[in-house]
Backbone bond lengths (Angstrom), bond angles and torsions (degrees), N, CA, C in turn:
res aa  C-N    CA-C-N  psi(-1)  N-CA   C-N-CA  omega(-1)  CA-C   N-CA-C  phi
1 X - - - 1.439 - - 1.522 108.65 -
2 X 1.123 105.39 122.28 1.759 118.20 170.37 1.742 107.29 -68.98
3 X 1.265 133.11 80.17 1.121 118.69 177.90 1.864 107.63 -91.55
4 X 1.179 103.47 154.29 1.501 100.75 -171.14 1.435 109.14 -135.69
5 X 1.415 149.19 175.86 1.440 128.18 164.94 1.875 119.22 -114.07
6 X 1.278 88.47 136.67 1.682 98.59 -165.01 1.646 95.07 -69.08
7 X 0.916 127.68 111.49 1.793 113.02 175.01 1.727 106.93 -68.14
8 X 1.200 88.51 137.42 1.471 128.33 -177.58 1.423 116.81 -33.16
9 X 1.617 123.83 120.65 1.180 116.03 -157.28 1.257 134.55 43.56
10 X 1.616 112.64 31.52 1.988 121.62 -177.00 1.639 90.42 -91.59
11 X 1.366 98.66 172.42 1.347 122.01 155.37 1.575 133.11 -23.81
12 X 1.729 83.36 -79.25 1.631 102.48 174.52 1.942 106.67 -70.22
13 X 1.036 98.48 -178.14 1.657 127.75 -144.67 1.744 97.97 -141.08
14 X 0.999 93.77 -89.27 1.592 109.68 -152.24 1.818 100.01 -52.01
15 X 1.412 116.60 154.64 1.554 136.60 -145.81 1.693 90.49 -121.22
16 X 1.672 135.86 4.66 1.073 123.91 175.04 1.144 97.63 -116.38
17 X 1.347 112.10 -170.43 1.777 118.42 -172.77 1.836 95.17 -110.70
18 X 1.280 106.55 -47.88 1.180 117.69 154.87 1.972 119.11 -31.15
19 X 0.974 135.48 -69.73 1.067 131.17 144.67 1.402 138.61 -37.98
20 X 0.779 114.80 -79.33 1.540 122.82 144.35 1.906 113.76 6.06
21 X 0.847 112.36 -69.53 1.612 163.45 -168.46 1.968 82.62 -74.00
22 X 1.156 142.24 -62.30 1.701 137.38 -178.26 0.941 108.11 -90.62
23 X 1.929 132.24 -31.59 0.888 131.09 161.76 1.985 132.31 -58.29
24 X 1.559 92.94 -20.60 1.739 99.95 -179.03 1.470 96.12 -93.86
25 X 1.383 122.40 -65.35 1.399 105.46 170.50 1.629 129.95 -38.59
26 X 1.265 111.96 -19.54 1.651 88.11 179.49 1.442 104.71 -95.48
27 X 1.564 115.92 -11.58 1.489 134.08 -166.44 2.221 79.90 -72.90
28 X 1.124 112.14 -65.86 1.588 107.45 -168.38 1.505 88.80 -58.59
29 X 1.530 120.64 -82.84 1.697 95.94 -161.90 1.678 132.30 -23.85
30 X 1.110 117.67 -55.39 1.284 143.70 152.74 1.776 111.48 -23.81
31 X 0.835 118.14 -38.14 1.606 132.68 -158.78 1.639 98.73 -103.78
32 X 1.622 104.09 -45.04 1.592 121.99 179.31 1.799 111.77 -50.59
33 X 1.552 110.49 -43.29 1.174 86.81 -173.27 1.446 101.71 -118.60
34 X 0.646 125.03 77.38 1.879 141.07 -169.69 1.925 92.74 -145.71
35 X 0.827 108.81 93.25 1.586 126.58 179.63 1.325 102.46 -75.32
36 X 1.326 136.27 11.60 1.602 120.04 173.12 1.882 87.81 -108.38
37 X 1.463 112.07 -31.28 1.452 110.03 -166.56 1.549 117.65 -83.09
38 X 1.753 94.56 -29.55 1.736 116.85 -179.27 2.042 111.06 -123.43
39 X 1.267 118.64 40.93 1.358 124.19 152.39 1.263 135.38 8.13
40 X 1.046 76.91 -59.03 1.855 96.41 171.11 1.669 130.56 -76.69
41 X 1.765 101.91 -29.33 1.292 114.69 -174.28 1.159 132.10 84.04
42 X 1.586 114.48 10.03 1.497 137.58 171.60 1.408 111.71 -26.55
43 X 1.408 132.17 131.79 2.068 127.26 173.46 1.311 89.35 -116.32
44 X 1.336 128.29 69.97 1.686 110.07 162.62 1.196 125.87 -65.92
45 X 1.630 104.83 -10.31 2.001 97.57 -144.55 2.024 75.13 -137.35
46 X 1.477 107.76 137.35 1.152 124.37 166.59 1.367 123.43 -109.82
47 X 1.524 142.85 102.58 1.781 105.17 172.90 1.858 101.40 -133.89
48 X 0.767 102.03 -148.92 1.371 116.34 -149.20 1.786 124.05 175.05
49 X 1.424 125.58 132.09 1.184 115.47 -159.67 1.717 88.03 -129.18
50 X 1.149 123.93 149.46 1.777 138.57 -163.21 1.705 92.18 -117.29
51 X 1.360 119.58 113.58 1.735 100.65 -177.09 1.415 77.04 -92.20
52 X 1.368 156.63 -17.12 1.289 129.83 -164.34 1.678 113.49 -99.96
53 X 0.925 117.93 -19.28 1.655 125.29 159.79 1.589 108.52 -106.43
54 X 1.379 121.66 33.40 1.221 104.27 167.37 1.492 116.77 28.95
55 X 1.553 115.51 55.88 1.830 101.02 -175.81 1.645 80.69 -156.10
56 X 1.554 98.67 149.03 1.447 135.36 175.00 1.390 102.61 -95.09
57 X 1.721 127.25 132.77 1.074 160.35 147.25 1.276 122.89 -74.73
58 X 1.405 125.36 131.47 1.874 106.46 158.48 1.474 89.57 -161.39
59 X 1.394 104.43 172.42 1.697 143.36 158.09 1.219 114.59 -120.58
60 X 1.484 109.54 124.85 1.705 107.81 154.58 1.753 103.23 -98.82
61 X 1.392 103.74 -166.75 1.526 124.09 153.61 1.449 103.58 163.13
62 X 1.286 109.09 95.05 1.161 114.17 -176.96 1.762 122.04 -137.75
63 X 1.582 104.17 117.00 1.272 134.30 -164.76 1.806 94.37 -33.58
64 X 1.520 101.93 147.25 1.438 104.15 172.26 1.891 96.19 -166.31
65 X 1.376 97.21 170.65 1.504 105.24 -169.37 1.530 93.79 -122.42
66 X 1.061 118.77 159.55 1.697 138.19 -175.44 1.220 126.73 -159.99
67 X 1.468 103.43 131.05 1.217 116.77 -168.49 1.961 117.06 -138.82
68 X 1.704 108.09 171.33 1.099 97.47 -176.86 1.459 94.94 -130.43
69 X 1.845 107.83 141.29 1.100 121.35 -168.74 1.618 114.77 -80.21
70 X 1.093 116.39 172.84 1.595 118.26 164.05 1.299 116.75 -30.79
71 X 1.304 106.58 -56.29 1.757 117.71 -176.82 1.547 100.29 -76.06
72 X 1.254 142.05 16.31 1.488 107.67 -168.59 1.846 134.10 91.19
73 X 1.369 80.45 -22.65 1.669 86.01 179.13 1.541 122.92 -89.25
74 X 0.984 95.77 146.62 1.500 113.93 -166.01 1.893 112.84 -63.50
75 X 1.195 147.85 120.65 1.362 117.27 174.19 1.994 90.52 -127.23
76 X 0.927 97.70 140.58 1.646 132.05 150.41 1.408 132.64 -98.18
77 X 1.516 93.14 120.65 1.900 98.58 -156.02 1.595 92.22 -125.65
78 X 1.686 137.51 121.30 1.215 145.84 160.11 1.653 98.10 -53.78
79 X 1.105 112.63 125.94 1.466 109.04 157.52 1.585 111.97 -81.30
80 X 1.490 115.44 150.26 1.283 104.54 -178.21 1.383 114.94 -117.44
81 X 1.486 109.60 139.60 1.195 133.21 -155.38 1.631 112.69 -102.78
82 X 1.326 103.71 -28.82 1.267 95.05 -176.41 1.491 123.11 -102.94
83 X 1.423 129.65 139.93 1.446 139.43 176.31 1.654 123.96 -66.41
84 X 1.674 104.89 92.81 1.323 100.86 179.08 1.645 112.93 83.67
85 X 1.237 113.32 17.02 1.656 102.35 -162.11 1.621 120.86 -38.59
86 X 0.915 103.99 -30.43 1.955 116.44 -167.33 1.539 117.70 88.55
87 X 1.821 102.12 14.23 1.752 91.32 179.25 1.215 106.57 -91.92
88 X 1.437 97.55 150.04 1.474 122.21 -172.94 1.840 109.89 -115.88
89 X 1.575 138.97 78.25 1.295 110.41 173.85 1.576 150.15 -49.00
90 X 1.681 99.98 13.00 1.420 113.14 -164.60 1.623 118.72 85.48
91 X 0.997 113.47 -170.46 1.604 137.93 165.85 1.635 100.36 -116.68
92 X 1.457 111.10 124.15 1.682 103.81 157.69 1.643 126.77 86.63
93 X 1.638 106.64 18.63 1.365 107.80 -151.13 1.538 102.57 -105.63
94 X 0.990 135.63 -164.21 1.361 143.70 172.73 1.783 97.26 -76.41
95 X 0.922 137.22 -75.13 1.493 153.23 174.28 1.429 127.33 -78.84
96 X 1.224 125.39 130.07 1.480 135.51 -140.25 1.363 111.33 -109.67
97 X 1.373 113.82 -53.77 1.174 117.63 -162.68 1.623 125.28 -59.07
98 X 1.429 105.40 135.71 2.186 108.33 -167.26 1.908 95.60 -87.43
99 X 1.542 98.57 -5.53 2.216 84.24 176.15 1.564 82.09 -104.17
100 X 1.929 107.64 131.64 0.504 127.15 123.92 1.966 139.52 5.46
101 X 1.213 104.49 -85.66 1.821 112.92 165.12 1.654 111.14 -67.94
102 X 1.575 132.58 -17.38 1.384 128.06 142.25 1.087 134.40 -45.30
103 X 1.390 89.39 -47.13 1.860 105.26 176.28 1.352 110.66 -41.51
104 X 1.901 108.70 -60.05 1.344 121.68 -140.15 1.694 90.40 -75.86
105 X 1.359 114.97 -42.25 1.644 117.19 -178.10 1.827 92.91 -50.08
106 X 1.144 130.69 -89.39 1.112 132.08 174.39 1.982 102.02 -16.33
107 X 0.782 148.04 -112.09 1.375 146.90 173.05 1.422 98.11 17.36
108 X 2.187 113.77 -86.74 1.066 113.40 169.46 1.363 152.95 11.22
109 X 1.604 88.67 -87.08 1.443 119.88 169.66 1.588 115.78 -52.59
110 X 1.595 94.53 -31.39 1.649 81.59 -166.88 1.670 100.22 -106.61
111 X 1.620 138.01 -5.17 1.096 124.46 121.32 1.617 151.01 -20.28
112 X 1.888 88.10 -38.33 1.686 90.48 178.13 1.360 101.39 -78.39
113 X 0.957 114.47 -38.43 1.911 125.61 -164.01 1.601 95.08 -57.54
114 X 0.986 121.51 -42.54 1.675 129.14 -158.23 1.907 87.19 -78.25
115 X 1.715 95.38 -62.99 2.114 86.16 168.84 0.995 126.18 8.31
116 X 1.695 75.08 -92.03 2.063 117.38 -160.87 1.525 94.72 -46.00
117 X 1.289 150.77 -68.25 1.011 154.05 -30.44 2.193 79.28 176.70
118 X 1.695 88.54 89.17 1.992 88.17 177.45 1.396 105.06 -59.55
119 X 1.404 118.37 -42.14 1.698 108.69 -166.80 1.309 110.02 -77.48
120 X 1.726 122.51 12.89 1.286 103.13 -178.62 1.656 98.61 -139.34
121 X 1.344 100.24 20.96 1.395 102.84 -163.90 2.227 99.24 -138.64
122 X 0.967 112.66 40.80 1.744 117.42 -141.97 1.641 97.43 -60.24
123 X 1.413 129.65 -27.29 1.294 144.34 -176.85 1.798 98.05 -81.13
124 X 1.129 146.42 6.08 1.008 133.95 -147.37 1.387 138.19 -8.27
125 X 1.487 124.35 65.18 1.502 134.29 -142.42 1.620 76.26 -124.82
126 X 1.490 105.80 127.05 1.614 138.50 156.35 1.586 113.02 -95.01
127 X 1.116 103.59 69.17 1.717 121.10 168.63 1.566 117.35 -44.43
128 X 1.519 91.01 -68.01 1.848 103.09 -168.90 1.514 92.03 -114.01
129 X 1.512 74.60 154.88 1.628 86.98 -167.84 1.880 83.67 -143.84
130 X 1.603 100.57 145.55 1.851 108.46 -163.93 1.863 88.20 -146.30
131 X 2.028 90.35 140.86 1.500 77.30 148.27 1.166 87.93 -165.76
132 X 1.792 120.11 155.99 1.480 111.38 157.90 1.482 127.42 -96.29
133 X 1.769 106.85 163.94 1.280 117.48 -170.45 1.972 95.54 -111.67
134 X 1.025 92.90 101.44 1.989 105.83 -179.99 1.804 95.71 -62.34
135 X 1.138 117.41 -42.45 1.691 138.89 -146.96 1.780 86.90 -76.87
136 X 1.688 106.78 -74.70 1.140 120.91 172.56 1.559 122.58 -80.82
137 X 0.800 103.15 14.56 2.101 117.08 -172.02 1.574 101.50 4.52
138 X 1.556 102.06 82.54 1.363 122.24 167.06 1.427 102.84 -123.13
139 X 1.261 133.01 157.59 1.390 124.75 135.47 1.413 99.19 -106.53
140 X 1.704 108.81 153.78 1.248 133.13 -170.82 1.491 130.72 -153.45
141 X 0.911 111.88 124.40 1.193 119.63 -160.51 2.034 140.91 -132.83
142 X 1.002 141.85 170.63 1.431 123.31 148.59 1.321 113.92 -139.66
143 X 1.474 120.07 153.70 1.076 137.71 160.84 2.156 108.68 -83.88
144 X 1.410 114.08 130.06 1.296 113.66 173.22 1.069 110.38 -139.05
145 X 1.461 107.83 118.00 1.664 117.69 159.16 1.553 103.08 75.12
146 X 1.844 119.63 31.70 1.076 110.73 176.55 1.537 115.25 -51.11
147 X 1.289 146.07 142.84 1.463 136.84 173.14 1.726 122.44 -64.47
148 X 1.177 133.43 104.22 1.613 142.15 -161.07 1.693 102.50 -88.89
149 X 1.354 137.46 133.77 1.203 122.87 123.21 0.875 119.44 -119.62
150 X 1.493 88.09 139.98 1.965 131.49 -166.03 1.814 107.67 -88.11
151 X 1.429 101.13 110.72 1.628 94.89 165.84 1.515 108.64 -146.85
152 X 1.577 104.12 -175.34 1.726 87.10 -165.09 2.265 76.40 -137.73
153 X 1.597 87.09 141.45 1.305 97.26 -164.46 1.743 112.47 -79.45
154 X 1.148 117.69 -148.41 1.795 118.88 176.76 1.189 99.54 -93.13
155 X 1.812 132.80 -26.81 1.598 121.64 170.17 1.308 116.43 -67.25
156 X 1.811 120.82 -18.65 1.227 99.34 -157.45 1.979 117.37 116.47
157 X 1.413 84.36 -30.19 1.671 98.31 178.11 1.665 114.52 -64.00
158 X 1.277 111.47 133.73 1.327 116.49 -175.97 2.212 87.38 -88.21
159 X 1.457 102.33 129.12 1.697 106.60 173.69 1.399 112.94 -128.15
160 X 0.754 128.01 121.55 1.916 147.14 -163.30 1.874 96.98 -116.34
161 X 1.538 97.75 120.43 1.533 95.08 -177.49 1.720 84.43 -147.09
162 X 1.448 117.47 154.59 1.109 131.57 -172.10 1.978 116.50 -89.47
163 X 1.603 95.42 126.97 1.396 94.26 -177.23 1.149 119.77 -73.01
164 X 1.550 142.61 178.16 1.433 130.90 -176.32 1.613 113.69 -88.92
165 X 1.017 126.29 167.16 1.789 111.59 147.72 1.466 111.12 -165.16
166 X 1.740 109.56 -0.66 1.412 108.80 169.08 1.684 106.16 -93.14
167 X 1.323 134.95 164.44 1.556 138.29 174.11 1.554 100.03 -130.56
């Protein structure tokens, strides 16, 4: 289990990265079509839920600017799109970033690492898949066949939370 820490009083909830990760995407979809928060009508974030493979789908592609530091290093910056979103990354968490679509790059990135990575990846399952566009300065990406469990609560509510498969 990839457990990670939600910083304190943030947005997100969930204690995996894996979660984390279904939980921000539905937090942007959600945000996407709310026209006081998204004005413009921006679709960065795609997902999709499989009731018969229990598995989560998505697309990003979301505009970002890049640059190179004093030293040489590369930085990737989400531009942010949305008005007022209300995300909060906590105080103290594993992940920093206050935009929203930063966050999710941050998530990403540290998904692939967990991937690549046999001792942390023992199922060898390539979930997310990322790349950037320098030309079009997007990053873009998909989520495939993330693993879902599906249950239905004491109201009645159908709740979809993400299974593990990185350690």
């Amino acid at each position: 289990m990839t457990t990670i820490i939600p910083g304190n009083n943030g947005t997100l909830k969930t204690t995996t990265v894996e979660g984390q990760l279904l939980e921000l995407m539905a937090f942007l979809q959600v945000k996407e079509v709310d026209t006081t928060v998204n004005p413009s009508g921006k679709d960065y974030i795609q997902g999709n839920f499989n009731f018969n493979t229990f598995a989560f789908n998505g697309t990003f592609n979301i505009p970002v600017t890049q640059t190179i530091g004093s030293n040489g290093e590369l930085t990737l910056v989400a531009k942010e799109y949305l008005v007022t979103s209300g995300f909060d990354p906590g105080s103290s968490g594993t992940f920093k970033s206050t935009n929203p679509a930063q966050y999710l790059i941050e998530i990403i990135t540290y998904i692939q690492t967990r991937e690549n990575d046999p001792t942390k990846n023992l199922s060898g399952n390539s979930i997310v898949t990322a790349s950037i566009d320098t030309d079009a300065m997007t990053y873009s990406g998909t989520v495939n066949n993330l693993p879902v469990l599906m249950t239905i609560d004491g109201n009645g509510n159908t709740v979809f939370s993400a299974k593990e498969y990185l350690s």
